[in-house]
N, CA, C and O atoms as a GROMACS GRO file, in nm:
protein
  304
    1UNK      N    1   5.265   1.454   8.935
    1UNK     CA    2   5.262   1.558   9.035
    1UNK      C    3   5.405   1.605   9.061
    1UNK      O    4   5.502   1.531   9.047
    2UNK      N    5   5.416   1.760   9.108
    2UNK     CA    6   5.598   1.776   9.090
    2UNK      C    7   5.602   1.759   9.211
    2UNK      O    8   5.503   1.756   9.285
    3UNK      N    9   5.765   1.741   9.255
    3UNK     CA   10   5.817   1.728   9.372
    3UNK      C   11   5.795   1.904   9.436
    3UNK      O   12   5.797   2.015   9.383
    4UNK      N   13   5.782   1.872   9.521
    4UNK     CA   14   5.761   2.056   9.643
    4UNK      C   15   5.922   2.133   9.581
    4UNK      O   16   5.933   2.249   9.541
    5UNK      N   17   6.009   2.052   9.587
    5UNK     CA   18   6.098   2.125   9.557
    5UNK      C   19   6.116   2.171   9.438
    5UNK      O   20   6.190   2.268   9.424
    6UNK      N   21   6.047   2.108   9.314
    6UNK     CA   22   6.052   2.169   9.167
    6UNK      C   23   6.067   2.278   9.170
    6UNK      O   24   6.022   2.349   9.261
    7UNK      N   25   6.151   2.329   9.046
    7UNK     CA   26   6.174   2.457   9.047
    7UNK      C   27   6.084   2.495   8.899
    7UNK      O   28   6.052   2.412   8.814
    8UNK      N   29   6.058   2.629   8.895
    8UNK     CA   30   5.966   2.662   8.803
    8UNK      C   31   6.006   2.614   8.662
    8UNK      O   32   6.104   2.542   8.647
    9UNK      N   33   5.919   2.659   8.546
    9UNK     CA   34   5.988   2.616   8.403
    9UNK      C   35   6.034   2.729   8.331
    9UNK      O   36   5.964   2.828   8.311
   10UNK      N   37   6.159   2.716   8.290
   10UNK     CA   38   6.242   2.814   8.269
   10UNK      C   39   6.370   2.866   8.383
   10UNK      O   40   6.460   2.949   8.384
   11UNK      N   41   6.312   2.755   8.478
   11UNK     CA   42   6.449   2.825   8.576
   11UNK      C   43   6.574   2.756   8.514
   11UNK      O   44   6.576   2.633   8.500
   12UNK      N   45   6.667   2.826   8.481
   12UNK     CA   46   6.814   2.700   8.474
   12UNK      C   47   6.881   2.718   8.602
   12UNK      O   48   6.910   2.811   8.677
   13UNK      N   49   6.896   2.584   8.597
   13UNK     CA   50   6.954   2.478   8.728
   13UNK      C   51   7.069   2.406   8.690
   13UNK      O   52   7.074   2.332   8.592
   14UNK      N   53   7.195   2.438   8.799
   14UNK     CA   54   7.324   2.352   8.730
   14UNK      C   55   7.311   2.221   8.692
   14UNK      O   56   7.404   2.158   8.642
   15UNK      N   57   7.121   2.141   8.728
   15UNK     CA   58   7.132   2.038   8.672
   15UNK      C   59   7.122   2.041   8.495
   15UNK      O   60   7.174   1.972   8.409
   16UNK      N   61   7.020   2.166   8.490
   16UNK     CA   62   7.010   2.153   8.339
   16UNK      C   63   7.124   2.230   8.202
   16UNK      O   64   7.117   2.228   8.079
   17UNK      N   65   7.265   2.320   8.340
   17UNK     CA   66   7.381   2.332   8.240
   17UNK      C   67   7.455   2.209   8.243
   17UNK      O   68   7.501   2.172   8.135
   18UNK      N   69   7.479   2.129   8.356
   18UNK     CA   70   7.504   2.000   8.368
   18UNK      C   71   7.468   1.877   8.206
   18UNK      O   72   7.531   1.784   8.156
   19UNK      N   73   7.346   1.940   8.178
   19UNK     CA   74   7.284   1.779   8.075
   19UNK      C   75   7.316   1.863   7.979
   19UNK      O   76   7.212   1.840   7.918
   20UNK      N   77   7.373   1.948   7.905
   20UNK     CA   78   7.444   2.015   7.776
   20UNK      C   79   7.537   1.963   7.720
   20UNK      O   80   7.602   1.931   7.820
   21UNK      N   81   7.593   1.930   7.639
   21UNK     CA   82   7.688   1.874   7.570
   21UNK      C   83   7.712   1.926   7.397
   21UNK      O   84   7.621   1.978   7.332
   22UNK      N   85   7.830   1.905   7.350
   22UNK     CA   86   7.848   1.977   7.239
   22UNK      C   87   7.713   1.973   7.136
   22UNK      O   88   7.683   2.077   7.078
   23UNK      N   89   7.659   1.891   7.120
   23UNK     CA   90   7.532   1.826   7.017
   23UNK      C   91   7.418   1.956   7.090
   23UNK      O   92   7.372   2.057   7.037
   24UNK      N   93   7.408   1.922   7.175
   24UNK     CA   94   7.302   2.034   7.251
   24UNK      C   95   7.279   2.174   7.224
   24UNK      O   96   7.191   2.246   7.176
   25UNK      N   97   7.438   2.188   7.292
   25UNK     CA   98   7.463   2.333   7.263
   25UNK      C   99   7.460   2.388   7.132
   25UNK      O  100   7.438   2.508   7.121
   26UNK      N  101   7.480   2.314   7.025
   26UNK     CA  102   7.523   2.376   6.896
   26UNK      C  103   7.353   2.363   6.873
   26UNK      O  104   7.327   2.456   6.797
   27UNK      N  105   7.274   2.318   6.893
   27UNK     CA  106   7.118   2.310   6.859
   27UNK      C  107   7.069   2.462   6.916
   27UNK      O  108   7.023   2.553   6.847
   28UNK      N  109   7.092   2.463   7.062
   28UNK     CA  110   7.071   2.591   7.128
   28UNK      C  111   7.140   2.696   7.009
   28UNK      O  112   7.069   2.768   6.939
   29UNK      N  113   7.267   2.692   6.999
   29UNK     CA  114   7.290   2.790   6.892
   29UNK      C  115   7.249   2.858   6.764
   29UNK      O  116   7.272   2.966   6.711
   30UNK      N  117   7.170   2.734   6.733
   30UNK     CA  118   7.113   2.709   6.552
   30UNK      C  119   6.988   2.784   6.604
   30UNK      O  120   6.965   2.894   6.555
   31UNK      N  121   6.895   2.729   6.710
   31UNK     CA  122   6.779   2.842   6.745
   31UNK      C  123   6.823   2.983   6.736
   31UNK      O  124   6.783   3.056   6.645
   32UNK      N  125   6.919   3.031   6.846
   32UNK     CA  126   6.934   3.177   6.845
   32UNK      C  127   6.988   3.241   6.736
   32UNK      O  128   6.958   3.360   6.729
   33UNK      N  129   7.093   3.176   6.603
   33UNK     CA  130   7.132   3.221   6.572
   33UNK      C  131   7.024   3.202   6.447
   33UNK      O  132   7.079   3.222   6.339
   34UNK      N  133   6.908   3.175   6.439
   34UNK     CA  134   6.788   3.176   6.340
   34UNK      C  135   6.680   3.265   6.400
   34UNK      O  136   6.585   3.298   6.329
   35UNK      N  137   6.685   3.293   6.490
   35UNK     CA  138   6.621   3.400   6.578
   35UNK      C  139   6.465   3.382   6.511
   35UNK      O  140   6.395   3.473   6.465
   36UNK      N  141   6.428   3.223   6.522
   36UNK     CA  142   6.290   3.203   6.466
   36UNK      C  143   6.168   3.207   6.618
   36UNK      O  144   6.111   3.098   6.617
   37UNK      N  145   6.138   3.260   6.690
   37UNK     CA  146   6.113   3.191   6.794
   37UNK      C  147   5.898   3.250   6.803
   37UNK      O  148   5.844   3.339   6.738
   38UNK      N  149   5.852   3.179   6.881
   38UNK     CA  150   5.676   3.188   6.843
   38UNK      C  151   5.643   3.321   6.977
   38UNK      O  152   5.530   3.363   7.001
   39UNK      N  153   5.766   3.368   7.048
   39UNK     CA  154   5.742   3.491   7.150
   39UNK      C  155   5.886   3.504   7.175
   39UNK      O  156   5.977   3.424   7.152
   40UNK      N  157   5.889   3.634   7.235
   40UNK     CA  158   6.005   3.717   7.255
   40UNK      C  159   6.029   3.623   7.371
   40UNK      O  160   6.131   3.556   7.356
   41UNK      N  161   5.983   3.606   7.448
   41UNK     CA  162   6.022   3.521   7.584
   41UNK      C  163   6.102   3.392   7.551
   41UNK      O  164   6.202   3.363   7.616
   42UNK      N  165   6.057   3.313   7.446
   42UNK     CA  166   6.153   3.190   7.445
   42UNK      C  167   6.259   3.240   7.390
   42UNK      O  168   6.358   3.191   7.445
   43UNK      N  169   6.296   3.336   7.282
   43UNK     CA  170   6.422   3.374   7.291
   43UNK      C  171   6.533   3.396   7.368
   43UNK      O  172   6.652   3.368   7.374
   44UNK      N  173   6.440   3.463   7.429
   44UNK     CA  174   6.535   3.485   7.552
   44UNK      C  175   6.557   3.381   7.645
   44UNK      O  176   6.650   3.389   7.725
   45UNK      N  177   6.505   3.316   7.643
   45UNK     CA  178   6.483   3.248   7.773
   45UNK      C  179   6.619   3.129   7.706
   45UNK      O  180   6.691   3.073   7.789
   46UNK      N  181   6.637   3.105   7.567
   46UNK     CA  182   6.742   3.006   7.521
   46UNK      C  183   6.878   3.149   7.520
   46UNK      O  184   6.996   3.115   7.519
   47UNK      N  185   6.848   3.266   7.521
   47UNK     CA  186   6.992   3.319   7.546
   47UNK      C  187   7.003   3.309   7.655
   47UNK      O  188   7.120   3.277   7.676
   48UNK      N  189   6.925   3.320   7.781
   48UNK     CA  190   6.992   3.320   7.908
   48UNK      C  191   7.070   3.168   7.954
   48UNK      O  192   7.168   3.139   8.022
   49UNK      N  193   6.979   3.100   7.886
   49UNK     CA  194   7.073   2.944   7.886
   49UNK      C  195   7.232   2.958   7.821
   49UNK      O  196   7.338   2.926   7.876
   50UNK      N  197   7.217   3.003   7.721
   50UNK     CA  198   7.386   3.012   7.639
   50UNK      C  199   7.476   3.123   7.768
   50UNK      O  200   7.595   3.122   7.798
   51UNK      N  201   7.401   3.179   7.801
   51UNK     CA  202   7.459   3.291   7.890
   51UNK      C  203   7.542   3.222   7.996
   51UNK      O  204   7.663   3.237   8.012
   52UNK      N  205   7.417   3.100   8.103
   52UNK     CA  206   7.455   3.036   8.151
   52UNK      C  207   7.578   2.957   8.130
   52UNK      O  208   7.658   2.918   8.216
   53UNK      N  209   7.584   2.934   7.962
   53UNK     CA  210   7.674   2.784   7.944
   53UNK      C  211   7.806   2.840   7.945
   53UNK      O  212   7.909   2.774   7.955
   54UNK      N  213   7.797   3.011   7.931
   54UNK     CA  214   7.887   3.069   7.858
   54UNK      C  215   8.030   3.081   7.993
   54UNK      O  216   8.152   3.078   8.012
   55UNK      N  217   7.872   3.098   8.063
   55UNK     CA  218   7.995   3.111   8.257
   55UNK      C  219   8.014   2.986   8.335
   55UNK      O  220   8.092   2.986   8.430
   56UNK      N  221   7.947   2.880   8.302
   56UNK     CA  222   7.972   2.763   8.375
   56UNK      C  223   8.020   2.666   8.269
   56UNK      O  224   8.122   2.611   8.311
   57UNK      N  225   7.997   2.636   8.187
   57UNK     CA  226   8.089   2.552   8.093
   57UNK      C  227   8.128   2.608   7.924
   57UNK      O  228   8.099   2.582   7.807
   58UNK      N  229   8.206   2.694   8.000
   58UNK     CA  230   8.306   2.808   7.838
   58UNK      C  231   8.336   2.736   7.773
   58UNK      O  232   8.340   2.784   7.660
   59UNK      N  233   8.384   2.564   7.775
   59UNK     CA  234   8.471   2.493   7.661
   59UNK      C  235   8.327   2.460   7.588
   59UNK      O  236   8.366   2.405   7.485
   60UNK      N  237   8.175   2.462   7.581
   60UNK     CA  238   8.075   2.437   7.533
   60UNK      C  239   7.998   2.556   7.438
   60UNK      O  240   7.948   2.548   7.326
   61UNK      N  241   8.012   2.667   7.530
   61UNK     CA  242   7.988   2.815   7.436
   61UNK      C  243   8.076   2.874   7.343
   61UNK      O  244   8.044   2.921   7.233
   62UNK      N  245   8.185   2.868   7.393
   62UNK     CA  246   8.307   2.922   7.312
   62UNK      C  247   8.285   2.958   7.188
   62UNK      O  248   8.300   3.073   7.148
   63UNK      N  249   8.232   2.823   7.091
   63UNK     CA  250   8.217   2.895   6.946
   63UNK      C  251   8.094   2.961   6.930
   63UNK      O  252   8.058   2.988   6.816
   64UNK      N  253   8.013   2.995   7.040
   64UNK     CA  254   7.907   3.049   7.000
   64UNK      C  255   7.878   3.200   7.102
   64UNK      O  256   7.772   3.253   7.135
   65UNK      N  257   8.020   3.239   7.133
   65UNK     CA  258   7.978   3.378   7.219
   65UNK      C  259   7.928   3.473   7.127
   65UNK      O  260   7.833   3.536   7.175
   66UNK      N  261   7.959   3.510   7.002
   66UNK     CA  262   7.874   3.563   6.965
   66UNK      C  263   7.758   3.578   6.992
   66UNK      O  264   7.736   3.699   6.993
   67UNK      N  265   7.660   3.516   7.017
   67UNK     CA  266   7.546   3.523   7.016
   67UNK      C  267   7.460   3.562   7.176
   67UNK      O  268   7.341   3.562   7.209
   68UNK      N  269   7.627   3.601   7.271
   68UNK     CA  270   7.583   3.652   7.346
   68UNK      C  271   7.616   3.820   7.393
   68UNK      O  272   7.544   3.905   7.445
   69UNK      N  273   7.734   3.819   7.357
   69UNK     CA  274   7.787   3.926   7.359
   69UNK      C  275   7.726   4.037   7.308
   69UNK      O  276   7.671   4.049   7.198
   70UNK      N  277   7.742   4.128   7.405
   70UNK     CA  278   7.609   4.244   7.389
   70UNK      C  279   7.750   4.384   7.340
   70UNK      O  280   7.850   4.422   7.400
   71UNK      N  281   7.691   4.423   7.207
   71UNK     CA  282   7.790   4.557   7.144
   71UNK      C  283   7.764   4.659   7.208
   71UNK      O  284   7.647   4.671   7.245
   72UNK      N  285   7.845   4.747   7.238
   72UNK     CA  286   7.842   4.854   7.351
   72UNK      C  287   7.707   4.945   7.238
   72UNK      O  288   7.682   4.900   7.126
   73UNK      N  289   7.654   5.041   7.279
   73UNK     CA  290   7.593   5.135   7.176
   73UNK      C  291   7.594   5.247   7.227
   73UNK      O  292   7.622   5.271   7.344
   74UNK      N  293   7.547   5.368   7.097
   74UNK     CA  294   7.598   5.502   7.194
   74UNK      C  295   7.419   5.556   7.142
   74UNK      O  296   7.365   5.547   7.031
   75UNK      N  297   7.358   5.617   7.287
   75UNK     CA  298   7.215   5.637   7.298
   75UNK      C  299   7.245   5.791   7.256
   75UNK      O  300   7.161   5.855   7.320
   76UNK      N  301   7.308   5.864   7.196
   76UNK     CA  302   7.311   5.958   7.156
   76UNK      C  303   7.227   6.013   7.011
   76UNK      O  304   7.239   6.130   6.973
   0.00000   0.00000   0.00000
């Protein structure tokens, strides 16, 4: 049974940028950067994590901003 305070699935929580570590992150990376995923939603849902890692622990994303960094485009 969850605790009342659980937070939904998919929320990231500084506990879960907290449990990341280099091994982790580079796994998170190997997903996005294989862009294999079974719905558009878990994709995303592992970029908003890198997004996360990218602003709360940069020495962990660093080699992988690519994969967040959004290229300007011209809607013209």
């Amino acid at each position: 049974m969850p605790e009342p305070h659980a937070t939904a699935p998919g929320t990231i929580t500084p506990e879960l940028v907290a449990s990341f570590d280099e091994a982790s992150t580079a796994e998170l990376a190997r997903r996005l950067d294989e862009d294999d995923y079974p719905t558009p939603f878990a994709g995303l849902q592992d970029w908003h994590v890198m997004r996360a890692l990218a602003i709360h622990r940069p020495e962990l994303a660093r080699p992988y901003l690519h994969l967040v960094d959004q290229e300007p485009f011209d809607e013209d």
